[in-house]
C-alpha positions as CSV (number, residue, x, y, z in Angstrom):
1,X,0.0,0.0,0.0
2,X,1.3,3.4,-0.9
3,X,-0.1,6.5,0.9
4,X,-0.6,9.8,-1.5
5,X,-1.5,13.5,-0.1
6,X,-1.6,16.8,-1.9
7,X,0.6,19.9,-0.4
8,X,-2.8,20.7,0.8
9,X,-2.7,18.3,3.5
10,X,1.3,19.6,4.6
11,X,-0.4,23.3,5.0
12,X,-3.1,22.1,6.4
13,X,-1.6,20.2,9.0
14,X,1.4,22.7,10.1
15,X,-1.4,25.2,11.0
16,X,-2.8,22.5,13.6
17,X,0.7,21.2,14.6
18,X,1.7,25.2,14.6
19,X,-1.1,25.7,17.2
20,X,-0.1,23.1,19.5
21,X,3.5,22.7,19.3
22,X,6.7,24.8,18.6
23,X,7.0,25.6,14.9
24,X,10.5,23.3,14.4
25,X,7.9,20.3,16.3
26,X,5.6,21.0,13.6
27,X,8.0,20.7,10.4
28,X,9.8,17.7,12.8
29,X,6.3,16.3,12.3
30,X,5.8,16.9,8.6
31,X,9.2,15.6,8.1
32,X,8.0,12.4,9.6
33,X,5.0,12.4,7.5
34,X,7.0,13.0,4.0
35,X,9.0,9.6,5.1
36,X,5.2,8.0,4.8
37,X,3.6,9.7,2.2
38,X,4.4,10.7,-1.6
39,X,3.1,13.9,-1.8
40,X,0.9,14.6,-5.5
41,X,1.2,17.5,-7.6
42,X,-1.2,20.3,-8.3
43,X,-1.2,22.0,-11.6
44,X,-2.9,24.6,-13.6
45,X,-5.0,22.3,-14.4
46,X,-5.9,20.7,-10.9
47,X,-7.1,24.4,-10.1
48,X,-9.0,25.0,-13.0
49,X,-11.0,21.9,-12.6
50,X,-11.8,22.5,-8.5
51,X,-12.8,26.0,-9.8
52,X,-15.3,24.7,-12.8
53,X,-16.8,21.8,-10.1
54,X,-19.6,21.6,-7.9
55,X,-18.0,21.0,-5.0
56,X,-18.9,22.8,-1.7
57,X,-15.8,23.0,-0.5
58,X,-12.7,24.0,-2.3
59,X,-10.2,22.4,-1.0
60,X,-11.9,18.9,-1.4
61,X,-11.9,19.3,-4.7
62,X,-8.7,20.1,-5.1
63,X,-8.3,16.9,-2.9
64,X,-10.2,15.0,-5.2
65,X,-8.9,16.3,-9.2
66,X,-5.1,15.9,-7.4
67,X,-5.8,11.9,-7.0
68,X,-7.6,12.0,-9.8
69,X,-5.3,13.3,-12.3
70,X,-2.3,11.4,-10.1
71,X,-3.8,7.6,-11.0
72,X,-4.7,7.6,-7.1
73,X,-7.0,4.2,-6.7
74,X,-8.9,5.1,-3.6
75,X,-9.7,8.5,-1.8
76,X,-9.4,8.6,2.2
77,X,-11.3,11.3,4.1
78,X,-13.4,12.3,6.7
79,X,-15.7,13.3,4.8
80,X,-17.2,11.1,2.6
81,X,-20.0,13.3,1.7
82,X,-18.5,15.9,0.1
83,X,-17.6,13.2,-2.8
84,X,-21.4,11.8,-3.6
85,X,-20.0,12.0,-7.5
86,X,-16.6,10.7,-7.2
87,X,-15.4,8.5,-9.8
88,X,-12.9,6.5,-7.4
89,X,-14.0,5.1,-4.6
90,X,-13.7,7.1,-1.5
91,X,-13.5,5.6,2.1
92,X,-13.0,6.7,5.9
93,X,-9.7,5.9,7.2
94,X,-11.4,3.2,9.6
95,X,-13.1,1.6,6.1
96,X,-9.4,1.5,4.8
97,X,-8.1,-0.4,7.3
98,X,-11.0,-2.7,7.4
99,X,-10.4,-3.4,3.7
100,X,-6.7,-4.1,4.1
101,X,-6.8,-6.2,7.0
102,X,-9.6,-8.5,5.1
103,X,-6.8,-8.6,2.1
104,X,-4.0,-9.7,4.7
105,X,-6.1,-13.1,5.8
């Protein structure tokens, strides 16, 4: 299994980590994080689609045209609702792991 995020998430998650730790903790943090994750681009492209899409939140669908346009298989959030119309599958982290543990048996 090979974990994908956009620079979304790294921004997004220094601003929480910022809050609660020291700024060097937080980049410590993200450091860790890069080790795990490969992290997508976002292009011209990327943006222009999120703008043209009837998403209700913005950053989701830059989320979701990043995994898109970056062969991603399966889309992890929170949030499923926000995707009703997505063309890959999208699952909570908890449905993840439920779905790689029944492959492992």
């Amino acid at each position: 299994m090979e974990g994908y995020v956009s620079p979304l998430s790294f921004s997004n998650l220094f601003y929480i980590l910022r809050k609660a730790t020291s700024g060097a903790e937080a980049i410590a943090a993200l450091r860790k994080l890069k080790l795990l994750m490969r992290v997508l681009s976002v292009d011209e492209q990327t943006i222009d689609l999120a703008l043209a899409s009837s998403f209700s939140d913005f950053e989701d669908a830059i989320q979701y045209y990043s995994a898109l346009a970056n062969d991603v298989d399966v889309l992890i959030t929170r949030n499923k609702e926000d995707y009703k119309t997505a063309k890959i599958p999208v699952l909570t982290a908890e449905e993840c792991i439920q779905v790689y543990l029944s492959t492992q048996s």
